[in-house]
N, C-alpha and C positions, 0 to 999 in steps of 0.2 A: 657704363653708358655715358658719352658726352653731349651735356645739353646746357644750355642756354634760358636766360628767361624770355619768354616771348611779349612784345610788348600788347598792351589792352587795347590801342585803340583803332581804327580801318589806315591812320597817318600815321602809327607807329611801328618801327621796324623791332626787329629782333637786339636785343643787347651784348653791347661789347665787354666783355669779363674778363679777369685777369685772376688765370690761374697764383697761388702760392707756390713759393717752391719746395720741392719734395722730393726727397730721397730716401733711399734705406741708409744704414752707418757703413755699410762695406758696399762697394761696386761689385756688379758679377764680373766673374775671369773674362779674360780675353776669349772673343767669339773662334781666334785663329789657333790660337797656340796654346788654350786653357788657362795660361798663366796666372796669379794674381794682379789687380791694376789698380790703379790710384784716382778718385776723384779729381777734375779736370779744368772745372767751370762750369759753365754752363752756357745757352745758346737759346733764344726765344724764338718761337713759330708761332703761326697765326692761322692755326686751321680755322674750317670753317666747318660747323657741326647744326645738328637737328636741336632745332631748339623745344624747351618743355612738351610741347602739343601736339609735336612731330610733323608740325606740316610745314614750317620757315624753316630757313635756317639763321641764324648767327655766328661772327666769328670770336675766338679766344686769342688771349696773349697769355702762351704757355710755356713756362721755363723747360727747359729742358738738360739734364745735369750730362754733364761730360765725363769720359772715364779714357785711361790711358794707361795699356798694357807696360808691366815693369819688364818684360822680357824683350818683345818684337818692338814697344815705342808706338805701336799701331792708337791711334785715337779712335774712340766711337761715342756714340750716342746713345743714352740708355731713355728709351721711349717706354710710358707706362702702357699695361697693360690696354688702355681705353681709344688711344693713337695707334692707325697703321703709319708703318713708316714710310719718310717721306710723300705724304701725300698735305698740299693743301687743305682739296674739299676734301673731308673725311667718307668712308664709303655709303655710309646712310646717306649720305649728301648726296652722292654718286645714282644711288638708284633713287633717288627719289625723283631726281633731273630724269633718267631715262626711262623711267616708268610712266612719267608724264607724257613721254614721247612715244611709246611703244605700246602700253597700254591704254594710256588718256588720249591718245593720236592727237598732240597737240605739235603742232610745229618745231624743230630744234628751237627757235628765237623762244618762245613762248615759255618750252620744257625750261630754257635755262635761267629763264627770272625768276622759277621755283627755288634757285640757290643764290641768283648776284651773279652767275658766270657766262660765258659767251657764248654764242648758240656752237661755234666752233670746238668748243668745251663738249657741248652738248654732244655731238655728233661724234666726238673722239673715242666720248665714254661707252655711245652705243655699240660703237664699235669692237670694242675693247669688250664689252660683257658680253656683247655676241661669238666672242671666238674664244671665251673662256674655258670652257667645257662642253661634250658631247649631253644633250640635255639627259638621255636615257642615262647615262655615266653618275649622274647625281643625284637622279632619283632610283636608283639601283642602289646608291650606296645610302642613299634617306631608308629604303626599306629595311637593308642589312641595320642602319643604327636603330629604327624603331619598329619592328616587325611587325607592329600592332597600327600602324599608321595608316593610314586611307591615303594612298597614293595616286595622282593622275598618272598615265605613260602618254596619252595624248600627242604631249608636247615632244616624246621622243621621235617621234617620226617627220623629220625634217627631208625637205626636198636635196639632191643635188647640189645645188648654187640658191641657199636661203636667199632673200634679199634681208639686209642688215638688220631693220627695225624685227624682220619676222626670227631671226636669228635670236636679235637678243632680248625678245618677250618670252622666247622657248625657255632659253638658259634663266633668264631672269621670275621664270613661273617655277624653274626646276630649281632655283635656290632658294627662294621661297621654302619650297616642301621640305627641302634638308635642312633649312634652317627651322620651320615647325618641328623636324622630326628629332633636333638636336636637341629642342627644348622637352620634350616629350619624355625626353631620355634623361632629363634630368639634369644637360649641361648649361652650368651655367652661361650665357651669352652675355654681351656686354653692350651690344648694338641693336635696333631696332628692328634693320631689314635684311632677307636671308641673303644677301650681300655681303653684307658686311658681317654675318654671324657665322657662314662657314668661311671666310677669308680672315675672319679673326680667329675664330678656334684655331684653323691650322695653323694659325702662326704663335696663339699661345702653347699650345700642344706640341707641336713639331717644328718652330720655327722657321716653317718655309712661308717666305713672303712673295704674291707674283704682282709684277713692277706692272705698271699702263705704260711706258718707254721706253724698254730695255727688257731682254731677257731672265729670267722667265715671265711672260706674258701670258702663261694659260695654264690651268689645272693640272698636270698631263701624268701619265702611271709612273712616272718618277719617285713623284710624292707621295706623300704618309696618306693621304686620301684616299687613295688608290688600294693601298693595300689591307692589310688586318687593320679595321675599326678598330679604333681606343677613342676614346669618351672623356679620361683622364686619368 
């Protein structure tokens, strides 16, 4: 989980931290050509995460170490565990903006002072979690990983042509449950909200990551989600 200290008083914001930096002694192989690869440098970001309390957020200055395949030459980025890749706001951050909006029915402007980000932000992300997933599709597979779980199906029964906010309260109530049902199951999560704990799992698990800008942009039966549940 990445958090931040939250400041104590109604004028104080969330705090700026700076990660250490951190690596293992050997880099993993090359993602392309399995190769062995050599330590690179490194590279700083400055995501923007939940901070202790869960309801601000705060951003980090976070090293980030570089690796560079001995065979192909390919450079990459070895992101911990805790970081999805490439993204500024981190995904707790993410649903907590759009939660405000879809759940709290507070305005985009409003939902996005919950993070520091633009109402424009705001409205990108609703969009993006609304077309992630078929809501039944998640909570189908919440049942298959915790068979014991209380599941809603409610939210599976979407209209034709949602409108966006209703789209992504469905998806965003159905990750939710698979991310209760991951916990249930005993997988460890690293993140707060079911956003970010089934978008992390599969990417600690199966390394599929899907982009908010670029392809893949959404769940879909390609991926390891889809198919035989693993846990780990």
């Amino acid at each position: 989980m990445v958090e931040v200290a939250c400041g104590d008083g109604a004028d104080k914001g969330p705090e700026t931290i700076t990660r250490p930096r951190e690596r293992p002694t050997r880099p993993p192989a090359c993602r392309v050509c399995e190769a062995p690869s050599w330590w690179n440098g490194w590279r700083v970001v400055f995501p923007v995460v939940l901070c202790a309390l869960g309801r601000v957020v705060g951003r980090c200055e976070w090293p980030l170490a570089l690796a560079k395949c001995s065979r192909c030459r390919r450079g990459f980025t070895c992101y911990p565990p805790q970081l999805y890749p490439r993204r500024q706001y981190e995904l707790d951050a993410v649903a907590l903006v759009v939660a405000a909006a879809v759940v709290g029915g507070r305005s985009f402007a409003e939902a996005a002072r919950e993070a520091g980000c633009s109402a424009t932000s705001a409205r990108r992300w609703t969009r993006w979690v609304g077309g992630l997933a078929e809501p039944g599709d998640l909570l189908a597979v919440a049942t298959r990983v915790d068979p014991d779980a209380t599941v809603s199906t409610t939210m599976s029964s979407a209209a034709a042509v949602p409108a966006v906010r209703t789209a992504a309260r469905r998806v965003l109530g159905a990750l939710e449950a698979l991310g209760a049902a991951l916990l249930g199951s005993g997988v460890e999560c690293l993140e707060r909200s079911g956003l970010g704990r089934v978008l992390g799992w599969q990417r600690r698990l199966h390394g599929e990551v899907v982009w908010l800008t670029r392809a893949p942009q959404r769940l879909s039966p390609a991926m390891a989600l889809w198919g035989e549940v693993r846990l780990a």
